[in-house]
N, C-alpha and C positions, 0 to 999 in steps of 0.2 A: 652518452649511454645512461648516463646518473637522470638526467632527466626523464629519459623516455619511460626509465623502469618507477622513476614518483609517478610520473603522469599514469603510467597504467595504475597504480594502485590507488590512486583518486578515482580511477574508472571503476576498479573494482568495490571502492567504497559508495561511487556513485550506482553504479549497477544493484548492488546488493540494497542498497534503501528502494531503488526502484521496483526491485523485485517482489519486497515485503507489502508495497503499495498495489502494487498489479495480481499478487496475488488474491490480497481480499478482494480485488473489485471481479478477478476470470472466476474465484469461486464460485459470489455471489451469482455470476450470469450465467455461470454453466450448470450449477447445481439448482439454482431459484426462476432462473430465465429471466431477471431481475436487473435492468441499469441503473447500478447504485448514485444517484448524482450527489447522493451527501457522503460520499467518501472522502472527500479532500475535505470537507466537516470534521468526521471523524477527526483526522489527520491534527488538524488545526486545537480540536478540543484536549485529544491527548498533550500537545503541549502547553495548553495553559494549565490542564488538573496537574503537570508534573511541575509547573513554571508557580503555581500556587503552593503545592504541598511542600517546596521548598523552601518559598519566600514567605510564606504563611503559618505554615505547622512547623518549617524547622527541620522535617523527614532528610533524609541522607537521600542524595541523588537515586542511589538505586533503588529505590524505596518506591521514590517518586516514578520513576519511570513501570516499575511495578503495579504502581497503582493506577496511574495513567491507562495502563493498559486494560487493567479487570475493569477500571469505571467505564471506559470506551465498551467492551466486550458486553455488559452489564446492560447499557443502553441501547446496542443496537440487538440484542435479543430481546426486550420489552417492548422496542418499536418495533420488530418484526413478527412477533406474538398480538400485542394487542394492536398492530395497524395494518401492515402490509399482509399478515395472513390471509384476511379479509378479502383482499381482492390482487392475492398474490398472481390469478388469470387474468388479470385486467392490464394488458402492459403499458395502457397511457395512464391508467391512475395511478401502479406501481411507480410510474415516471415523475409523476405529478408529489405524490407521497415525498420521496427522494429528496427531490428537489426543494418541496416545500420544508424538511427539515436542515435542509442545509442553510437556506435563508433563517430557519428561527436560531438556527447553534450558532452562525456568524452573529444575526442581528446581538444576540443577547448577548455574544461574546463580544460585542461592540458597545454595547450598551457597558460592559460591567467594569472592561477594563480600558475603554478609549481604544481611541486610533490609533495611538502611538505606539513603536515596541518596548515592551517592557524589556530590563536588564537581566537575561537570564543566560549566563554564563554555562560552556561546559564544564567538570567541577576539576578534571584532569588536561594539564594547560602543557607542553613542554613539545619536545620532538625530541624520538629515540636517533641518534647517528649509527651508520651503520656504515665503516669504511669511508664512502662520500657521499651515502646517501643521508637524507635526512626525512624520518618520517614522521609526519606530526599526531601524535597519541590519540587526540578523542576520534582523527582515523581509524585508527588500530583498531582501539577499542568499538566503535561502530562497524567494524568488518567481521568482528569475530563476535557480535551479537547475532547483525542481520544471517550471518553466517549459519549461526545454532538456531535462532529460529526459523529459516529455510529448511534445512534439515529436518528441523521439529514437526513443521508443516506436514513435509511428505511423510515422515512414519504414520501419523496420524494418519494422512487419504490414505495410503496406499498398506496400512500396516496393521492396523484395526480394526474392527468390529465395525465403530460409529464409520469411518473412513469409506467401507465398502458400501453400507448402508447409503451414504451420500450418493456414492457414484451409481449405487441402483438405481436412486431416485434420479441421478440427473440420466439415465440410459431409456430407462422406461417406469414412470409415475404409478402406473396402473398394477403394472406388474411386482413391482415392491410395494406396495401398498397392501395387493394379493398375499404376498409373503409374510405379512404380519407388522409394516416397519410405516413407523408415525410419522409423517411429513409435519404433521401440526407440532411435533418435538424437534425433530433433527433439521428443519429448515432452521426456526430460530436460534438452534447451537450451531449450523453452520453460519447464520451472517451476524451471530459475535463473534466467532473466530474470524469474519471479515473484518470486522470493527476493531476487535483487539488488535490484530495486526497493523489500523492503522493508526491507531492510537499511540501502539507501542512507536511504531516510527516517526511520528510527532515530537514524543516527548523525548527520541532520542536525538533527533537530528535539529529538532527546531533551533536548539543550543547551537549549534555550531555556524546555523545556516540563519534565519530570521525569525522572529516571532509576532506573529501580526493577525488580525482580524482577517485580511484577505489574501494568507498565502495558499488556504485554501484552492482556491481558482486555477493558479499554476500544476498543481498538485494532483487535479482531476484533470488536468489537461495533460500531463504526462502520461496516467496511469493508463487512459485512451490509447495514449500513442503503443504504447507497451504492450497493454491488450489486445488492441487491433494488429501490432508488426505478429505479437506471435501467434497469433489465432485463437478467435473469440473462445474463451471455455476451456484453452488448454492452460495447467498448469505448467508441465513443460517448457512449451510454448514463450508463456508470459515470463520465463523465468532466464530463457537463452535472450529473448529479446530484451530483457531487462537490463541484465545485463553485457548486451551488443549496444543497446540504446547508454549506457555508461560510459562504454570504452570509445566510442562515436563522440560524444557531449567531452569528454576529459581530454584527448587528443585534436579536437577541430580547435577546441577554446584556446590552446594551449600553441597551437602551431599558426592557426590561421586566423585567430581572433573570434570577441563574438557572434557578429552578426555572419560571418562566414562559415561559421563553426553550427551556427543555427541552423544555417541555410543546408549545411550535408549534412546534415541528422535528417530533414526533411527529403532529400534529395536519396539519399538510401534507403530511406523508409518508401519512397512512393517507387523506385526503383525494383525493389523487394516485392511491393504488394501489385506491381504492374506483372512478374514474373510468375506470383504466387498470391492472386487476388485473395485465398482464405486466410494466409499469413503461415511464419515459419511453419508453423504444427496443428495450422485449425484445423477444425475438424465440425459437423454438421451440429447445427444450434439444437436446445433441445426443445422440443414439440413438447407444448403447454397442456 
């Protein structure tokens, strides 16, 4: 029993970074109409600005994971102001855009600090016991980030001003726009809140997990997986299958192994999208 209830809280620790991942990318596409391919960039960037400001400036962990995130947030609202606004209609040059800065943030983060991973520790090391459980802290503490910033997330879409304004623009362009509300402002605030978010989960998670020039790649291949199970554009959506896609990856690895454990992640996911081709909660894309 001791096992199964660690195993699920790895799932939940795993779900919850996935969720934070898949969110920025169902924003971007449902509010922008936008396949972000430099999100798992993002991702990768935020943990070296956090893996720098530590090993560099000296900044206290939380600091760095702070910063990480507004420097992520920062850049992907200057590239979406002065790059992709432009041909925000265009969705192979969007595509193209994307793509092409995921190549320059890897290349240059390849260039600056090598191939290798560097040594960037999480800064709280131990495991709480609990009866016969044992659970290991920088878990913890990653559960009840992604946790609050989840949370965060939704007030914001579903609680505010800027929030609604988003979802007018992803329902109908024309008609919010009639209404008085600037696409040329609130796109590029909505895909730095894509970016921050994945910044933010970069600099938290890389610590525990790897830090590497191309972990990037896994990272967009996830967030696909995530976005497509729970239907393009929803956040909901992205956010059950995020975490389903968690508790699936934490339990196959754990019982069946990993290439077994790979294989039914795949295997419930095409199972799912065989029964419900749009995904858990999709819902129709939005017309550009």
């Amino acid at each position: 029993m001791e096992g199964i209830i660690s195993t699920g809280l790895i799932g939940i620790s795993l779900g919850g970074q996935y969720a934070l991942l898949a969110l920025g990318f169902t924003l971007i596409f449902g509010i922008l109409g936008v396949v972000n391919f430099a999100h798992g960039g993002f991702y990768v960037l935020g943990g070296y600005v956090a893996y720098s400001a530590v090993q560099f400036l000296g900044l206290p962990y939380a600091l760095a994971v702070a910063l990480a995130a507004a420097s992520t947030a920062v850049l992907g609202f200057l590239f979406e102001r002065l790059l992709l606004e432009r041909v925000i209609d265009d969705h192979l040059a969007t595509l193209m855009l994307t793509l092409g800065l995921y190549l320059m943030m890897s290349s240059g983060i390849l260039a600056t600090f090598g191939p290798e991973s560097p040594a960037f520790d999480f800064p709280l090391q131990g495991v709480l016991r609990a009866g016969r459980l044992y659970l290991p802290l920088e878990n913890i503490v990653v559960i009840g980030v992604c946790l609050t910033a989840i949370v965060l997330v939704y007030l914001v879409i579903y609680k505010t001003d800027f929030g609604r304004a988003l979802r007018a623009l992803a329902d109908d362009r024309r008609v919010a726009m009639a209404q008085g509300m600037r696409p040329t402002l609130l796109f590029p605030l909505a895909f730095a809140l894509a970016t921050g978010l994945a910044g933010l989960t970069g600099a938290l998670v890389t610590p525990i997990l790897s830090l590497a020039p191309h972990v990037g790649d896994p990272v967009l291949a996830i967030s696909f997986l995530v976005v497509i199970l729970g239907g393009l554009g929803s956040i909901a959506g992205a956010t059950i299958a995020a975490f389903a896609v968690g508790m699936v990856e934490a339990y196959s690895a754990v019982y069946l192994g990993g290439s077994k454990g790979a294989l039914l992640l795949f295997v419930v996911v095409l199972i799912v999208l065989v029964i419900r081709p749009s995904g858990l909660m999709g819902q129709t894309a939005r017309e550009a």
